[in-house]
C-alpha positions as CSV (number, residue, x, y, z in Angstrom):
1,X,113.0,84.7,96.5
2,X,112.5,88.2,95.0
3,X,110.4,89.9,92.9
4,X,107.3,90.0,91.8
5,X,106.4,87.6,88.3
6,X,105.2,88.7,85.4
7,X,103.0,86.6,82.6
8,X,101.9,87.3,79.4
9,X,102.0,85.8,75.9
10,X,100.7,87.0,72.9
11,X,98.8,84.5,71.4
12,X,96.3,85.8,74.4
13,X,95.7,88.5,72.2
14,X,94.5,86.2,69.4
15,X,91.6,84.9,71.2
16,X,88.9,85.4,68.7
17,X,85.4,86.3,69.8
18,X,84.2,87.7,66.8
19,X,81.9,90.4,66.4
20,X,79.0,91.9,68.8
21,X,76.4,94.2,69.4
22,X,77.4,95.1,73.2
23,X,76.5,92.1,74.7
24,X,73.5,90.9,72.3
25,X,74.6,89.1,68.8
26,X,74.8,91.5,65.8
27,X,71.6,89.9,63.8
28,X,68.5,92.3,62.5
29,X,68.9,95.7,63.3
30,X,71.7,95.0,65.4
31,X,74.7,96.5,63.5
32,X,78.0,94.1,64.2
33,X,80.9,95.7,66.2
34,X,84.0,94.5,67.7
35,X,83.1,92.1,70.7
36,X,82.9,93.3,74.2
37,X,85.8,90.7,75.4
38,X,88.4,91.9,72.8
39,X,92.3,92.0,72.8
40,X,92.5,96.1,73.5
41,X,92.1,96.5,76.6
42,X,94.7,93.7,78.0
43,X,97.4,94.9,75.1
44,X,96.6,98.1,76.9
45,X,97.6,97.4,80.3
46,X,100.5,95.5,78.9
47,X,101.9,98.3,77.3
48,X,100.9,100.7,80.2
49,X,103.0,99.0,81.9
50,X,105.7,99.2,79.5
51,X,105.6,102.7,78.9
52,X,105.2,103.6,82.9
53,X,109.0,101.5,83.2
54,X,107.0,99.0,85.6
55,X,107.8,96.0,83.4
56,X,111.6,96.3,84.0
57,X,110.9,95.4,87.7
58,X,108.6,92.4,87.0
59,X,110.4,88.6,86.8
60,X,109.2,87.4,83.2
61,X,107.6,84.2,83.6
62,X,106.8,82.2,80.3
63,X,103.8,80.7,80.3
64,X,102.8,76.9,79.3
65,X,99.6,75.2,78.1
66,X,97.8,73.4,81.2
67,X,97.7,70.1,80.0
68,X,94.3,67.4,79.9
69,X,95.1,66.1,83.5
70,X,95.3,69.5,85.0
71,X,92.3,70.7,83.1
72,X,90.1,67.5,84.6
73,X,91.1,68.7,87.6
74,X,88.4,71.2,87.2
75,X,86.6,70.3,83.9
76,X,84.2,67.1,82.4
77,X,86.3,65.4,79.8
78,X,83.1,65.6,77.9
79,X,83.0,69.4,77.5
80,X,86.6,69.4,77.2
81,X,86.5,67.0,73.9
82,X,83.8,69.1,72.3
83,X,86.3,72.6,73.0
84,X,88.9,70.9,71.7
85,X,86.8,69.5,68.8
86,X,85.3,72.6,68.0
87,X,88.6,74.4,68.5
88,X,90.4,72.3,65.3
89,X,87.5,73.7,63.0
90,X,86.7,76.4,63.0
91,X,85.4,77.6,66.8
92,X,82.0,77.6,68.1
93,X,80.3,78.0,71.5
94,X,81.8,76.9,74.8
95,X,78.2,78.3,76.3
96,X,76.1,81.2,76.5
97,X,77.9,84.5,75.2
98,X,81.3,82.2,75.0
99,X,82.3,82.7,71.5
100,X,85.7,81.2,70.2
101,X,87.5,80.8,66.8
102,X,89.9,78.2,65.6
103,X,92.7,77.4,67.8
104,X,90.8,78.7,71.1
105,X,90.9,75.7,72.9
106,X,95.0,75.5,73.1
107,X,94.5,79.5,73.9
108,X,92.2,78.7,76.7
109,X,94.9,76.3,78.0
110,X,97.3,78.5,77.4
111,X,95.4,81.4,79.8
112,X,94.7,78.6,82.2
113,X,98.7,77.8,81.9
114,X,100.2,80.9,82.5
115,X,98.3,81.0,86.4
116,X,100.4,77.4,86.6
117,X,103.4,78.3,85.7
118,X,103.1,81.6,88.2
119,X,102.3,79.5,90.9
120,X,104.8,76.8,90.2
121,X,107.5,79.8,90.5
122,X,106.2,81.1,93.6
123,X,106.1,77.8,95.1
124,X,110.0,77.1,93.7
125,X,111.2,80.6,95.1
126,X,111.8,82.3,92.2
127,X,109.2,84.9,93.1
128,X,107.1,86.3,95.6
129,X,104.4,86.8,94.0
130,X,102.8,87.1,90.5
131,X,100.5,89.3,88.1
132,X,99.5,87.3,85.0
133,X,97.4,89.4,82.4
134,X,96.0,86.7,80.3
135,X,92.5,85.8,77.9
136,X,90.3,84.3,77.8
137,X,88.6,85.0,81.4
138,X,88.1,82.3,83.6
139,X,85.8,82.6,86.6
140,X,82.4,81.9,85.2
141,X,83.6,78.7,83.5
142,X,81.7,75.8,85.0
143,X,82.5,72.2,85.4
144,X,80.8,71.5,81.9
145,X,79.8,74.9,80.2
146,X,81.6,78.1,79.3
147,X,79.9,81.3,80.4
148,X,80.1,84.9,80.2
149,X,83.3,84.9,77.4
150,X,84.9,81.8,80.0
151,X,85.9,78.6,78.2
152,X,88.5,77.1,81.5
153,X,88.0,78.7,84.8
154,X,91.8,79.3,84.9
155,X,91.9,80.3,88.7
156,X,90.0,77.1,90.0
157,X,92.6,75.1,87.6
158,X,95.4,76.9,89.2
159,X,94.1,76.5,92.3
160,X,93.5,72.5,92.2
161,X,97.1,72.2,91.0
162,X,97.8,73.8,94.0
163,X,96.2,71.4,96.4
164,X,96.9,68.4,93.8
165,X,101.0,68.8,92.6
166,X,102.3,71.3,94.8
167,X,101.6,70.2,98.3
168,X,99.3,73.3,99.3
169,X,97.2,72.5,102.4
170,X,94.9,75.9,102.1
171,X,93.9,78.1,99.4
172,X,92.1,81.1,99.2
173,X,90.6,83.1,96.4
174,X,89.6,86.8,96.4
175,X,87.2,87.1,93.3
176,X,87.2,90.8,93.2
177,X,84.9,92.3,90.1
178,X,81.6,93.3,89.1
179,X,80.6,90.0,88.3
180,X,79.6,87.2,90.4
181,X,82.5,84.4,90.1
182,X,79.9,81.7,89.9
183,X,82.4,78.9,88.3
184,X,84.9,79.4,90.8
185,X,81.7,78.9,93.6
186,X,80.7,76.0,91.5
187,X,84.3,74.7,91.6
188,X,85.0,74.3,95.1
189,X,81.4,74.5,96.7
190,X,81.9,71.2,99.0
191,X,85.8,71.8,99.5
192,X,87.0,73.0,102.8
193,X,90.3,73.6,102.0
194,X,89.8,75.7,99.3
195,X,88.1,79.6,100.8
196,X,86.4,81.5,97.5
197,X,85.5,84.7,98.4
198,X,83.5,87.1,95.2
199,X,83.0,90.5,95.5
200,X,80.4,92.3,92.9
201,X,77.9,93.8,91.7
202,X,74.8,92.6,93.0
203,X,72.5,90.5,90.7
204,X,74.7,92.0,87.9
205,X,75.8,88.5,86.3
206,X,74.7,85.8,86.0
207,X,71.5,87.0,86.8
208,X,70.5,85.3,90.5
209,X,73.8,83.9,91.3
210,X,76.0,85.2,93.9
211,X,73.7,85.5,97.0
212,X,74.9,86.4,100.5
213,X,73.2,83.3,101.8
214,X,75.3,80.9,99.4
215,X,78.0,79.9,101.6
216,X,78.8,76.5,100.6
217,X,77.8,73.3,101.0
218,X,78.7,69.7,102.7
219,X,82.3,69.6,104.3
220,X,82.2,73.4,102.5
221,X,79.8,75.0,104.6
222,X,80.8,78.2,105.5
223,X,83.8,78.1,103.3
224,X,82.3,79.8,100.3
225,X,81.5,83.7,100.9
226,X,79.8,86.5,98.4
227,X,79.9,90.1,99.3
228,X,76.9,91.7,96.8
229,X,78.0,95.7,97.0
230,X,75.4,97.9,95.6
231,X,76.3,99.6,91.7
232,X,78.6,102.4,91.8
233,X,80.5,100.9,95.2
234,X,84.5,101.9,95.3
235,X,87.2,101.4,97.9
236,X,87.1,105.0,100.0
């Protein structure tokens, strides 16, 4: 085991969200722009890392498309059919400010996929650990609505293949960004196995969710934590 793995695909890149107005649709006096969850800044990164001679010490790992089962996992087959549905014409809405274009479902489960196969490779050896730059987002992605640009919540399908194919006992997530990872909460909210810990903004988004007091529920009491950090809040 050596190494640390390295996903990416291009085809994340052609994710279409359309156009925007910030965060408000482009109607009226709104003038369109490029979306707000666009490809530029992840083909950034990627080739910061390039460029910085990083990537030459990273373990490529190709991704795969999660399949139906391992969506399900996490997912209602009913929301799932109407992705996919909407995904052969020509897009439409997975939820509130979850714009997609043709072909986004199979992209979604492609995003979803590369956390698999990182975590298959981790659990085979091959790695120690793994960085996987992918779109669409995942962690507002609820059982059976996109939200927040999320069609699949890709680390709560990762994380249930985990516990379901690849004998994990215990998993933790560390949900570290401005937003609340509400989906991921959602996900796991009565499962004591499964420790989801968000750190954000607080009442940045969704608007309500992500309270100190929600801390699970059932067998998961206790096993779900938020840590709301005031605007402006860094590391030093």
């Amino acid at each position: 085991m050596s190494g640390t793995g390295w996903v990416w695909h291009e085809r994340y890149m052609w994710h279409d969200t359309g156009s925007g107005a910030a965060f408000l649709e482009p109607v009226g006096m709104l003038q369109p722009g490029e979306h707000v969850e666009n490809p530029e800044s992840k083909r950034r990164i990627r080739n910061l890392i390039e460029v910085s001679g990083m990537l030459e010490h990273l373990v490529a790992i190709r991704p795969r498309e999660a399949t139906r089962d391992e969506i399900e996992r996490v997912h209602h087959p009913t929301y799932i059919d109407r992705i996919a549905k909407q995904s052969a014409d020509r897009g439409g809405m997975a939820g509130d400010e979850t714009p997609f274009g043709h072909g986004g479902y199979e992209i979604a489960a492609l995003s979803a996929g590369g956390g698999l196969a990182a975590i298959e490779a981790v659990f085979e050896g091959r790695i120690r650990n793994a960085y996987v730059l992918n779109r669409p987002p995942g962690h507002h992605a609820m059982r059976d609505s996109g939200l927040g640009f999320c069609i699949l919540n890709n680390v709560a399908v990762v994380a249930a293949h985990a516990q379901a194919a690849l004998g994990a006992e215990r998993v933790a997530i560390i949900d570290w960004d401005a937003h609340h990872g509400n989906g991921t909460e959602e996900a796991f909210w009565d499962n004591p196995a499964v420790l989801t810990i968000s750190l954000h903004q607080d009442g940045c988004y969704p608007p309500g969710s992500g309270d100190v007091n929600e801390t699970g529920g059932g067998a998961g009491e206790g096993f779900n934590l938020n840590v709301p950090l005031p605007p402006g809040s860094g590391v030093g």
